[in-house]
PDB file of N, H, CA, C and O in Angstrom:
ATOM      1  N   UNK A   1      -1.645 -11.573  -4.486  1.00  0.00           N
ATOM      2  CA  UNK A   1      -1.274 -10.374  -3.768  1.00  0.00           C
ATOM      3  C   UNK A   1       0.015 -10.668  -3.013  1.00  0.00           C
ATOM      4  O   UNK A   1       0.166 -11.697  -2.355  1.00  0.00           O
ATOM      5  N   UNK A   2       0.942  -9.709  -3.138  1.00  0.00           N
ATOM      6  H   UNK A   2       0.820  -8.873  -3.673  1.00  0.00           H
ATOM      7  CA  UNK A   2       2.319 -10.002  -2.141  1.00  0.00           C
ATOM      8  C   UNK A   2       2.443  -8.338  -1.436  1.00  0.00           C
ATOM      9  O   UNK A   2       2.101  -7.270  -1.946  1.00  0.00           O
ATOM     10  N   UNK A   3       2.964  -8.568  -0.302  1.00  0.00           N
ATOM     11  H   UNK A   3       3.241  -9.436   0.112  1.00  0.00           H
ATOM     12  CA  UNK A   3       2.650  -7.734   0.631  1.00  0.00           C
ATOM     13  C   UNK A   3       4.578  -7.431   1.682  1.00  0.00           C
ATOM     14  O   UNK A   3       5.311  -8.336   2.083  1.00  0.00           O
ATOM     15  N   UNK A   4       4.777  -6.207   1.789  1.00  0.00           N
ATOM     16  H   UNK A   4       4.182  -5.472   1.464  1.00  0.00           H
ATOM     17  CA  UNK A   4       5.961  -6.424   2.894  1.00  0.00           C
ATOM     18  C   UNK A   4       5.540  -4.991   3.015  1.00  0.00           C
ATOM     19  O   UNK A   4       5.609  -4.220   2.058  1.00  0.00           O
ATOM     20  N   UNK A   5       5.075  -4.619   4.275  1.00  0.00           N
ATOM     21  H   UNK A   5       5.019  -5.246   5.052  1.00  0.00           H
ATOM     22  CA  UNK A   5       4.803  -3.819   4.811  1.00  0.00           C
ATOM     23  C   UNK A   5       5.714  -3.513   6.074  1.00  0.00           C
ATOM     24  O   UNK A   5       5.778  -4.480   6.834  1.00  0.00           O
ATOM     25  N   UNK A   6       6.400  -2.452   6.460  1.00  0.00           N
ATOM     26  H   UNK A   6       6.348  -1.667   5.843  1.00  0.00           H
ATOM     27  CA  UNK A   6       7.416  -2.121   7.498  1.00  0.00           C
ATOM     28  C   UNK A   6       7.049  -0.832   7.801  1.00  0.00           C
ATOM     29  O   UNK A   6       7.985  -0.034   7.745  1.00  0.00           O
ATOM     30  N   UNK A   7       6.036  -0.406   8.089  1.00  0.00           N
ATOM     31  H   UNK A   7       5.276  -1.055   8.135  1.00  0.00           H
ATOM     32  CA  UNK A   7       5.373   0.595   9.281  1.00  0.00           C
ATOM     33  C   UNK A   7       6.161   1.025  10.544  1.00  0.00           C
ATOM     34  O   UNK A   7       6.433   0.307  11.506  1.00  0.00           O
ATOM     35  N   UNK A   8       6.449   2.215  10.381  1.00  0.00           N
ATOM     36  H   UNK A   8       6.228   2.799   9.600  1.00  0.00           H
ATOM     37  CA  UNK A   8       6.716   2.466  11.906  1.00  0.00           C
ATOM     38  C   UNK A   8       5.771   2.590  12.909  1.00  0.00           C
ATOM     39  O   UNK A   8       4.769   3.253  12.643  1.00  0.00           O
ATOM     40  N   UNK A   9       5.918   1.902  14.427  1.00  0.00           N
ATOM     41  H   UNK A   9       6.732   1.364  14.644  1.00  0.00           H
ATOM     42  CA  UNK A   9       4.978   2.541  14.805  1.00  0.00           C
ATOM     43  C   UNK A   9       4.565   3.861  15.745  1.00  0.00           C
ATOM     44  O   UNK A   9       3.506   3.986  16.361  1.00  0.00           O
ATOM     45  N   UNK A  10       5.562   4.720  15.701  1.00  0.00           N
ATOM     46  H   UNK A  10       6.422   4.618  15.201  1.00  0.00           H
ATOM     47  CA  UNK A  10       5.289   6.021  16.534  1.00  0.00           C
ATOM     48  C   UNK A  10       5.500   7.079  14.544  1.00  0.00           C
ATOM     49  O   UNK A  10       6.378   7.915  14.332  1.00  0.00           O
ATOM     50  N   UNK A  11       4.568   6.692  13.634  1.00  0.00           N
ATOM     51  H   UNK A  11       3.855   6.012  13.806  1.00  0.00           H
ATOM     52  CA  UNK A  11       5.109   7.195  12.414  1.00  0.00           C
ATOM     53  C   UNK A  11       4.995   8.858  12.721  1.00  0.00           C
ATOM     54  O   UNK A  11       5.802   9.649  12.232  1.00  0.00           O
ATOM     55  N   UNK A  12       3.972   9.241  13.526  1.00  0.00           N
ATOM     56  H   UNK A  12       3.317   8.598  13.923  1.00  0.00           H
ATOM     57  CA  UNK A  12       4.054  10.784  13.969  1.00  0.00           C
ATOM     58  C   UNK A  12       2.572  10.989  13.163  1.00  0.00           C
ATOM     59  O   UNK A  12       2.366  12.193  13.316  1.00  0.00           O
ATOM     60  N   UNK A  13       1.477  10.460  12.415  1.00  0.00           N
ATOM     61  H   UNK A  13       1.645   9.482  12.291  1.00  0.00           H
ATOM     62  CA  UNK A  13       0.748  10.528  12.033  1.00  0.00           C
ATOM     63  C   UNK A  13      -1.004   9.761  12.647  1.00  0.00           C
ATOM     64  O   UNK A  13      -1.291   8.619  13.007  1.00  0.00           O
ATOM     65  N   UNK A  14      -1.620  10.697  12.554  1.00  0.00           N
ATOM     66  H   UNK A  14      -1.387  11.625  12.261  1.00  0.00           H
ATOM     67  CA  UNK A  14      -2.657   9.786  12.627  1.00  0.00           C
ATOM     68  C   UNK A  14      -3.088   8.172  12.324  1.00  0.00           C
ATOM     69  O   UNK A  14      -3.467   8.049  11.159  1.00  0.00           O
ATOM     70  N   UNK A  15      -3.117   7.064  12.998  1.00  0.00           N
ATOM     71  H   UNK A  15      -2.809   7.164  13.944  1.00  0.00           H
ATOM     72  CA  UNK A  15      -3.540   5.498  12.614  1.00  0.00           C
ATOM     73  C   UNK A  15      -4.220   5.874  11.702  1.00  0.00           C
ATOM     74  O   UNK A  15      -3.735   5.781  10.575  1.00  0.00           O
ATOM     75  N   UNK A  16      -5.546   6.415  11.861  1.00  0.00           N
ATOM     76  H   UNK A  16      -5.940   6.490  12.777  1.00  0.00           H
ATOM     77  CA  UNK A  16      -6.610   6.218  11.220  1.00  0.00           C
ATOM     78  C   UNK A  16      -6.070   6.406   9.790  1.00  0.00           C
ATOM     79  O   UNK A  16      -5.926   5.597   8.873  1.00  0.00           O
ATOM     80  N   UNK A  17      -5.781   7.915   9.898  1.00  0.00           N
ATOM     81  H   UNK A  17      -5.898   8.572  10.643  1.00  0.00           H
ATOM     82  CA  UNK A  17      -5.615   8.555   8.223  1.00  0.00           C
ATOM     83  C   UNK A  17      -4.463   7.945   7.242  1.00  0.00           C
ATOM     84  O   UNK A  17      -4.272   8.433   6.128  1.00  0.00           O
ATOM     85  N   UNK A  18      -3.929   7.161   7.596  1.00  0.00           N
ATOM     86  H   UNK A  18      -4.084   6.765   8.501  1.00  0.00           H
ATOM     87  CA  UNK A  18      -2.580   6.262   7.241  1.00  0.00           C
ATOM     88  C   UNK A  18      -3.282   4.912   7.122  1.00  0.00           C
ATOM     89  O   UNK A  18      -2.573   4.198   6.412  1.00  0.00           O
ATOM     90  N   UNK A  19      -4.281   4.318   7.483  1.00  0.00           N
ATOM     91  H   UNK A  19      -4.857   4.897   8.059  1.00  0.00           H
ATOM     92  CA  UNK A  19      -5.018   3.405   6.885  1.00  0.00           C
ATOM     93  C   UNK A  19      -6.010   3.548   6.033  1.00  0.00           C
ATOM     94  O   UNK A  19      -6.452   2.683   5.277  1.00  0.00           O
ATOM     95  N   UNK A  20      -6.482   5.006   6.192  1.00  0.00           N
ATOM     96  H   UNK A  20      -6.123   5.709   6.806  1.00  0.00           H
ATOM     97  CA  UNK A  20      -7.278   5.391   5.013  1.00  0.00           C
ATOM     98  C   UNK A  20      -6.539   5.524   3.674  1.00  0.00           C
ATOM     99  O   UNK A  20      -7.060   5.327   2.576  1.00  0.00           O
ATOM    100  N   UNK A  21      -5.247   5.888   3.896  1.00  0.00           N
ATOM    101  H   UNK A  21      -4.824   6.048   4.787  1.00  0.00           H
ATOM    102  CA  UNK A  21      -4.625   6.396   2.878  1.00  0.00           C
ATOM    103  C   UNK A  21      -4.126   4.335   1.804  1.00  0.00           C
ATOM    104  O   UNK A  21      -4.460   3.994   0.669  1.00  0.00           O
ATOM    105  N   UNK A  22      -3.512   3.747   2.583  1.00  0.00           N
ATOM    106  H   UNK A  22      -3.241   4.024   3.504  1.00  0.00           H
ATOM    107  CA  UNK A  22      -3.492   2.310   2.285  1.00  0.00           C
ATOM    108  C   UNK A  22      -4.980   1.585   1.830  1.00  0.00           C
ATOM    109  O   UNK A  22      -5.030   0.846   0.846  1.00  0.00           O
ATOM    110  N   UNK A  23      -5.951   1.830   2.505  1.00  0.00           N
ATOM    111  H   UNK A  23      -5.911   2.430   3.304  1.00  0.00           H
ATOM    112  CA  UNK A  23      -7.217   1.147   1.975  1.00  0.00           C
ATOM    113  C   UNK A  23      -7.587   1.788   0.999  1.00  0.00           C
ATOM    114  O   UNK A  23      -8.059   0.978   0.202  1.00  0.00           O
ATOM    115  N   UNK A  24      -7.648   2.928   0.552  1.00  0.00           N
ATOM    116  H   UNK A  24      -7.265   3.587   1.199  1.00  0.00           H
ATOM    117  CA  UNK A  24      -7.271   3.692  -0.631  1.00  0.00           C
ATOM    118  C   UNK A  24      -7.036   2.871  -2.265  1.00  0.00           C
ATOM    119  O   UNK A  24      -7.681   2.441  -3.222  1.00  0.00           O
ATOM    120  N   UNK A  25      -5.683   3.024  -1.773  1.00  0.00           N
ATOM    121  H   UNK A  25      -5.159   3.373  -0.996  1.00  0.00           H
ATOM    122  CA  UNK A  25      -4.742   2.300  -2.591  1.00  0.00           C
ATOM    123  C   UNK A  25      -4.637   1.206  -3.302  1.00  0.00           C
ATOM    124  O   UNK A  25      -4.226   0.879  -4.415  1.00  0.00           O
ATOM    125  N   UNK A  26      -5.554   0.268  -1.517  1.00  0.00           N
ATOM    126  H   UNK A  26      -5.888   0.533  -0.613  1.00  0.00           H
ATOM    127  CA  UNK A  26      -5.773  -1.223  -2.262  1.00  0.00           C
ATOM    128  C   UNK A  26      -6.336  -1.091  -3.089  1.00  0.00           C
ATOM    129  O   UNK A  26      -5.964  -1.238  -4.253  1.00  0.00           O
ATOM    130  N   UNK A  27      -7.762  -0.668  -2.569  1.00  0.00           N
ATOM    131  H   UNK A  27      -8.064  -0.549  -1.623  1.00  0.00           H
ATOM    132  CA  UNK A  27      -9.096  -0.423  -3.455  1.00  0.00           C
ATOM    133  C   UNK A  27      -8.887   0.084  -4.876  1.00  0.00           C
ATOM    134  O   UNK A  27      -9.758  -0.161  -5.710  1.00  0.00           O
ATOM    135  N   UNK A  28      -7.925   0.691  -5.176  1.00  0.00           N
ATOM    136  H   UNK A  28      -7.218   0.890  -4.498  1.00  0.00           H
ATOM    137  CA  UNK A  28      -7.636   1.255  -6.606  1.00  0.00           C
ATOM    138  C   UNK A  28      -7.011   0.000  -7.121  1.00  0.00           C
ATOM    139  O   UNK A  28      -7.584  -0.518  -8.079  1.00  0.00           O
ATOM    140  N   UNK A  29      -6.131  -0.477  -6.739  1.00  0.00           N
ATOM    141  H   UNK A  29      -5.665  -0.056  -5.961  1.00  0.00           H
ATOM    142  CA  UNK A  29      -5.443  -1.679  -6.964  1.00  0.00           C
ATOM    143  C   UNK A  29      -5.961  -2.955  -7.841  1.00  0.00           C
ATOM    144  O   UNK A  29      -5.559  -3.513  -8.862  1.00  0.00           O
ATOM    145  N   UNK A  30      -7.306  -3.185  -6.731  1.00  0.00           N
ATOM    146  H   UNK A  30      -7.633  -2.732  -5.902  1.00  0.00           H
ATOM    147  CA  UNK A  30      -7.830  -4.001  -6.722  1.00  0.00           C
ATOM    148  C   UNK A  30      -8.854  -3.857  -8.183  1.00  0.00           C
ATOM    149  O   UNK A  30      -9.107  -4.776  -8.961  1.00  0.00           O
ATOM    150  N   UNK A  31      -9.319  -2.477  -8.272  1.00  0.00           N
ATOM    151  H   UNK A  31      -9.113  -1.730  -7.640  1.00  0.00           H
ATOM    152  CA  UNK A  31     -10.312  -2.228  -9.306  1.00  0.00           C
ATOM    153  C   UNK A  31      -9.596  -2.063 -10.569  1.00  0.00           C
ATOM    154  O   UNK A  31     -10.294  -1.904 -11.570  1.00  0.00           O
ATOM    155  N   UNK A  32      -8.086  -2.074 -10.724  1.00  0.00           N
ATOM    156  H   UNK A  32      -7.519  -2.203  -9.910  1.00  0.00           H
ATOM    157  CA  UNK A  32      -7.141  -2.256 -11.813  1.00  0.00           C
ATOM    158  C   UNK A  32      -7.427  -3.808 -12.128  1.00  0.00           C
ATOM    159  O   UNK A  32      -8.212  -4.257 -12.964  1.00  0.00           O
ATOM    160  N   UNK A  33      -6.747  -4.378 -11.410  1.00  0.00           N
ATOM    161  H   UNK A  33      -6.109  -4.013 -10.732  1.00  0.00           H
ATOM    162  CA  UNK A  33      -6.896  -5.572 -11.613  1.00  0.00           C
ATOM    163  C   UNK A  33      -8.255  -6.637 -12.234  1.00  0.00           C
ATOM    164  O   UNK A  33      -8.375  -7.818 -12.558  1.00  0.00           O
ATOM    165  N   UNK A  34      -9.098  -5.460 -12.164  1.00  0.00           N
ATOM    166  H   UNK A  34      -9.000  -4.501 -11.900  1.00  0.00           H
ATOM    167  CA  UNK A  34     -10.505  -6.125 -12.338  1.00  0.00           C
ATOM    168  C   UNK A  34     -10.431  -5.661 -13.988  1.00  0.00           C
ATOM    169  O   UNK A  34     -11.125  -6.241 -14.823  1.00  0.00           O
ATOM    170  N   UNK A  35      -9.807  -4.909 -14.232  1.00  0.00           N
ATOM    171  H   UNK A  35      -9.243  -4.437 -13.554  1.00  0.00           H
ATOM    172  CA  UNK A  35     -10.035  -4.039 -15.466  1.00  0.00           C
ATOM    173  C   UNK A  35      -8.941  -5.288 -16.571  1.00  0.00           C
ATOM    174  O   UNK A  35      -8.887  -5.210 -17.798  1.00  0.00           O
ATOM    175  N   UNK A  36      -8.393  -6.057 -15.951  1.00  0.00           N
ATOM    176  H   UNK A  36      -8.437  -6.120 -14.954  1.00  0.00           H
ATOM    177  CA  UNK A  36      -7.183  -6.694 -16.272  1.00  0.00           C
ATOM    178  C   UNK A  36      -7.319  -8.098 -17.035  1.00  0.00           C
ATOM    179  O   UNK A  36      -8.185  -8.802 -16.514  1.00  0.00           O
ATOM    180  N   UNK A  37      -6.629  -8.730 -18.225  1.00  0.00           N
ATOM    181  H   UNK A  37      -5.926  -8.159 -18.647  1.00  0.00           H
ATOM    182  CA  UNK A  37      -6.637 -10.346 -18.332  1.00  0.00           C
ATOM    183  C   UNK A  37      -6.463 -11.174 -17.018  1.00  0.00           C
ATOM    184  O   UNK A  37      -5.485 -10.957 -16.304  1.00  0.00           O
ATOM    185  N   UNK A  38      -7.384 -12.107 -16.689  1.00  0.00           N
ATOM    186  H   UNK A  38      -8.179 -12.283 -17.270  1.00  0.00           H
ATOM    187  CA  UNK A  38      -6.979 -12.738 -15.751  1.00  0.00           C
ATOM    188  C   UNK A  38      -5.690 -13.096 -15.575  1.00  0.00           C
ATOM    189  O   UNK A  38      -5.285 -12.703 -14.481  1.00  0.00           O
ATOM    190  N   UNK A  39      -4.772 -13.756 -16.282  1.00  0.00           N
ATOM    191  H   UNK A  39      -5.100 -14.075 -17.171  1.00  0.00           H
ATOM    192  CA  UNK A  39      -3.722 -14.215 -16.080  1.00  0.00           C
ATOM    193  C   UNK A  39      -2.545 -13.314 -15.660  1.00  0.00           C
ATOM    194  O   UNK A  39      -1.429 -13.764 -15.403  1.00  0.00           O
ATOM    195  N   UNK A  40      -2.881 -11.983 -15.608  1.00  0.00           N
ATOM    196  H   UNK A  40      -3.788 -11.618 -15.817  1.00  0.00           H
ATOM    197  CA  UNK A  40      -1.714 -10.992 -15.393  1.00  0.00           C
ATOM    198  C   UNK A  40      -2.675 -10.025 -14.296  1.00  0.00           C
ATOM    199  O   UNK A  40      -2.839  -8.875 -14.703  1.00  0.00           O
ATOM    200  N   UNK A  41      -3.205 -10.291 -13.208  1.00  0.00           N
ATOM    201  H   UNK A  41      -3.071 -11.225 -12.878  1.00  0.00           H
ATOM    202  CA  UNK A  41      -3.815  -9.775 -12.366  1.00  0.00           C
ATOM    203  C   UNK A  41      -2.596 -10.113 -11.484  1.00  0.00           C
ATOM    204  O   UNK A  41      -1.932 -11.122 -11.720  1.00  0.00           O
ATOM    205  N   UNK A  42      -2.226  -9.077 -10.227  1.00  0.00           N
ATOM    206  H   UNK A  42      -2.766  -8.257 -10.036  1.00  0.00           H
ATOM    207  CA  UNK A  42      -1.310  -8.829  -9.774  1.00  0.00           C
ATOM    208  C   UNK A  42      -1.397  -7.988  -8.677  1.00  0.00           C
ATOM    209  O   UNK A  42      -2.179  -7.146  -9.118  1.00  0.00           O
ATOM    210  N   UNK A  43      -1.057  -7.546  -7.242  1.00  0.00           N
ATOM    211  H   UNK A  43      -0.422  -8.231  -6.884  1.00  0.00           H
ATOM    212  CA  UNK A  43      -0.868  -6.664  -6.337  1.00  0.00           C
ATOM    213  C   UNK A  43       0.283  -6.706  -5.610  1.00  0.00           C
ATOM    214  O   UNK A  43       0.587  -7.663  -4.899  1.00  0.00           O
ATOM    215  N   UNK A  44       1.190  -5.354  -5.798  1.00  0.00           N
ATOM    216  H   UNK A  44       0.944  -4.575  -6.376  1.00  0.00           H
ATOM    217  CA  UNK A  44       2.539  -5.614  -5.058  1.00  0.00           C
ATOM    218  C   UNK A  44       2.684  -4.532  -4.158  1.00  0.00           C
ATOM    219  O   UNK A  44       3.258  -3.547  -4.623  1.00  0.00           O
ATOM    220  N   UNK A  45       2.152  -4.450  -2.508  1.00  0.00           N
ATOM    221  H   UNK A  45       1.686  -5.250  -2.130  1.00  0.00           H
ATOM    222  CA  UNK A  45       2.270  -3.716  -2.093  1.00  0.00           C
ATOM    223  C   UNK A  45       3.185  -3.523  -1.177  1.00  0.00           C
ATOM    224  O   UNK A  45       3.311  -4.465  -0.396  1.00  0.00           O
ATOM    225  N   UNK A  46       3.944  -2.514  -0.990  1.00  0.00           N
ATOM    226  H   UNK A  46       3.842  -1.748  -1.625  1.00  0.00           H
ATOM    227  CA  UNK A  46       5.929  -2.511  -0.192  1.00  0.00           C
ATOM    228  C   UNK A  46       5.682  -1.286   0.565  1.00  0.00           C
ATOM    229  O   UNK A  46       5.251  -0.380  -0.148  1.00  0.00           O
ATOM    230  N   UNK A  47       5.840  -0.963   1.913  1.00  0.00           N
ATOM    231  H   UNK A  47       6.190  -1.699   2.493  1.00  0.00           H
ATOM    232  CA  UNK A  47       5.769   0.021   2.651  1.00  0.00           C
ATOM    233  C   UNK A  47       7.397   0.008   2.989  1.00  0.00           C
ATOM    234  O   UNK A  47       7.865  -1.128   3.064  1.00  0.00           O
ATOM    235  N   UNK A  48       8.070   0.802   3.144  1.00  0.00           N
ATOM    236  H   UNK A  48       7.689   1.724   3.083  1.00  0.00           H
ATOM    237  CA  UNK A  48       9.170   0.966   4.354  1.00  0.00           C
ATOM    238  C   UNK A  48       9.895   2.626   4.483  1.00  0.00           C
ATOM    239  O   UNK A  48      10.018   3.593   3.731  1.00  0.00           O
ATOM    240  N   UNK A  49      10.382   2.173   6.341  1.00  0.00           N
ATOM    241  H   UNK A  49      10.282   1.387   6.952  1.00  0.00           H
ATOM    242  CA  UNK A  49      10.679   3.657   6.914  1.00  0.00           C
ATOM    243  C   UNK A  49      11.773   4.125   5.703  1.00  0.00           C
ATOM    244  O   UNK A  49      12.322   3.387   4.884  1.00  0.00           O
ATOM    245  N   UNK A  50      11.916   5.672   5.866  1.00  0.00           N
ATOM    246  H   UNK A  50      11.471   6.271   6.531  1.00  0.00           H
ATOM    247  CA  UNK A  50      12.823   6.352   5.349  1.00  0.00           C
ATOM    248  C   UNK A  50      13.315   7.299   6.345  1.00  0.00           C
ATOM    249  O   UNK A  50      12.872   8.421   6.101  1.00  0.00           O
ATOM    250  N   UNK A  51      14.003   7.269   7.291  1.00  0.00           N
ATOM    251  H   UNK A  51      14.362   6.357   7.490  1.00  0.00           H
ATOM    252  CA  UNK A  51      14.425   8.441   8.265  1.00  0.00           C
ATOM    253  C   UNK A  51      13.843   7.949   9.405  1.00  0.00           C
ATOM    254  O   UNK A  51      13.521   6.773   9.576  1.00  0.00           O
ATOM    255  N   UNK A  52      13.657   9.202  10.488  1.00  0.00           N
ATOM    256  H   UNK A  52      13.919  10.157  10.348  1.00  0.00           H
ATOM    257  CA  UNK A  52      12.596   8.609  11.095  1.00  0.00           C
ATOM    258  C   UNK A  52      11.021   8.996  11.307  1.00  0.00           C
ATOM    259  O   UNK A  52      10.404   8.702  12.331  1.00  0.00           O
ATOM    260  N   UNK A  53      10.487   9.658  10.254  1.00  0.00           N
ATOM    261  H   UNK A  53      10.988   9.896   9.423  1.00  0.00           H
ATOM    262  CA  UNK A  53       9.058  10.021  10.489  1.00  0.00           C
ATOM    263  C   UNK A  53       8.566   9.626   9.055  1.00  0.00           C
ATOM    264  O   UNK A  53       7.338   9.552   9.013  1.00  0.00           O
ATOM    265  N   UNK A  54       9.227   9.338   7.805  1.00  0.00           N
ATOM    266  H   UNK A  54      10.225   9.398   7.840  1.00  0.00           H
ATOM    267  CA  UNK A  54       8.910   9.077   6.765  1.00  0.00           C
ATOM    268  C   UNK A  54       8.822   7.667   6.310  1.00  0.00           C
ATOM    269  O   UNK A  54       9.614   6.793   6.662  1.00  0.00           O
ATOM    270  N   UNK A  55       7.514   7.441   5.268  1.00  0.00           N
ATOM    271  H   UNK A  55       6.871   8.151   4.983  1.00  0.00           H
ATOM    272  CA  UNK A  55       7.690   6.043   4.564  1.00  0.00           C
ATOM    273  C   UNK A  55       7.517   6.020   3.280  1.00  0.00           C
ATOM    274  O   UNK A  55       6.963   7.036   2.859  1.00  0.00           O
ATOM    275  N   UNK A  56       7.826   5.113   2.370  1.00  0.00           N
ATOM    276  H   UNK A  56       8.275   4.288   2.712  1.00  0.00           H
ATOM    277  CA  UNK A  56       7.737   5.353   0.980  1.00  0.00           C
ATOM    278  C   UNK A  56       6.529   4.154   0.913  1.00  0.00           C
ATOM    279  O   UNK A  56       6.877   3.069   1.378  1.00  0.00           O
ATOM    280  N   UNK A  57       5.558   4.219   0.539  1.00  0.00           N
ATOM    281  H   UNK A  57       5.275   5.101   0.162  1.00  0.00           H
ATOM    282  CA  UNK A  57       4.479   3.441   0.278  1.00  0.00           C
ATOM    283  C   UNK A  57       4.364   3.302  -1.106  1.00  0.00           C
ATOM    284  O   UNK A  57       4.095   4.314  -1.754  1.00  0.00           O
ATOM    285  N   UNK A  58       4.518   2.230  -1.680  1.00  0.00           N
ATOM    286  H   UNK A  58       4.737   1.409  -1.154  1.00  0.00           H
ATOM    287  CA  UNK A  58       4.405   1.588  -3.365  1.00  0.00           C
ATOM    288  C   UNK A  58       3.295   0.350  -3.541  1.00  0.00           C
ATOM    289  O   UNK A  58       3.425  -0.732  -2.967  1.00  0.00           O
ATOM    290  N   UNK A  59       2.105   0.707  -4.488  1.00  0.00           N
ATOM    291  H   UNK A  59       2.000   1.586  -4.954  1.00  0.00           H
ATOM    292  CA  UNK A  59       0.935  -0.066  -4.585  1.00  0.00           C
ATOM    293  C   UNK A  59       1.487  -0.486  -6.120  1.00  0.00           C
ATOM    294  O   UNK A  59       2.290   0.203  -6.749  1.00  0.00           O
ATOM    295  N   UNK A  60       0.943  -1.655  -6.567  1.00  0.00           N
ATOM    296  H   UNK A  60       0.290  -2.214  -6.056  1.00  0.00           H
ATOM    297  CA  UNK A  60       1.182  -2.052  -8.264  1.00  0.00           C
ATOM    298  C   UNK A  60       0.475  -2.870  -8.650  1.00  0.00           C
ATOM    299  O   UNK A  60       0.255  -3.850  -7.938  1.00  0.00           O
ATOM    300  N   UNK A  61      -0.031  -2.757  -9.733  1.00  0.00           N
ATOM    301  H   UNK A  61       0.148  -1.961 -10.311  1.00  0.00           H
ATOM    302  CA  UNK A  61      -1.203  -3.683  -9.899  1.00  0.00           C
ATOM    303  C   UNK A  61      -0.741  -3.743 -11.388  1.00  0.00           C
ATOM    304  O   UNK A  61      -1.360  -4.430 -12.200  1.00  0.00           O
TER     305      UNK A  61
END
């Protein structure tokens, strides 16, 4: 798993629902990967700001 996450933190959104939305994600991620050859199992997850209330969130498995 590789990870660079850059969160704002006044993002203008609910904590909660912005970690729901990421635990989400993993969880799909993660159940790809299960579906996967071992040797090419993989998680590349990249958060960062865009402006100032926006983020582009990218999961990859």
């Amino acid at each position: 798993m590789k990870t660079n996450l850059q969160i704002p933190r006044n993002l203008g959104e609910d904590e909660g629902d912005v970690s729901i939305i990421i635990s989400n994600l993993v969880e799909n991620a993660v159940e790809a990967c299960m579906r996967m050859l071992k040797g090419n199992r993989f998680i590349d997850i990249k958060a960062a700001p865009v402006g100032d209330e926006n983020v582009i969130l990218a999961v990859r498995a």
